[in-house]
N, C-alpha and C positions, 0 to 999 in steps of 0.2 A: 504494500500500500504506500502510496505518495504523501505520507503524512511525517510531524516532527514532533520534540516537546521543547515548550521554552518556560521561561519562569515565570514571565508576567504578561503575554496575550491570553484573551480568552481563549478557550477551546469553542473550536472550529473556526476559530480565522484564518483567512486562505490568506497565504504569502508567497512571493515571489522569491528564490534563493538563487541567487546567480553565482558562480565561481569566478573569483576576482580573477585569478592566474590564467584561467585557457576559459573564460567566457561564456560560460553554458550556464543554462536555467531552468530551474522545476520549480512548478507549482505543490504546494503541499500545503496541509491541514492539518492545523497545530490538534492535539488531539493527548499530549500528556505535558506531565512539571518536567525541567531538570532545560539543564545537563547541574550537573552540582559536582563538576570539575573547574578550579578554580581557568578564569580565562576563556571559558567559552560560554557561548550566550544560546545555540541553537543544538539539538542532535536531533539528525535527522535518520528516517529509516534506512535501512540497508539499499534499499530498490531505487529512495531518493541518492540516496548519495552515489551511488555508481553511478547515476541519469549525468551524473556535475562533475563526477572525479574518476579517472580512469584509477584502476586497482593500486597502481605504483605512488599515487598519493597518500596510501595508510586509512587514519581514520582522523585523517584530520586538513582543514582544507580551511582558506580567509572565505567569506562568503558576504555579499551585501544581501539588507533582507530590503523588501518591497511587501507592503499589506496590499491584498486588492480589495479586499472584503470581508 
């Protein structure tokens, strides 16, 4: 599922995640809390994040967010 969890949007707001580095973008739908790793603000699922980051990125990527709704 194209969904993520952030700390303080509501659940089901749709946001835009773009990968600064190589440019690509998925829509997803905030849908849990966290990440509650110091320094990051977004985790997003598995399906999203390979959509933005090819494997050799890890699990960790800069990303700008965009709300659409």
């Amino acid at each position: 599922a194209m969904t993520a969890a952030h700390k303080t949007l509501p659940f089901g707001t749709v946001i835009k995640v773009t990968s600064i580095d190589i440019d690509r973008s998925v829509i997803v739908r905030i849908n849990d809390r966290g990440p509650y790793i110091k320094g990051r603000s977004l985790d997003l699922s598995k399906a999203a994040f390979f959509k933005i980051a090819p494997k050799k990125y890890g699990g960790s990527i800069k990303v700008k967010l965009e709300i659409i709704k």
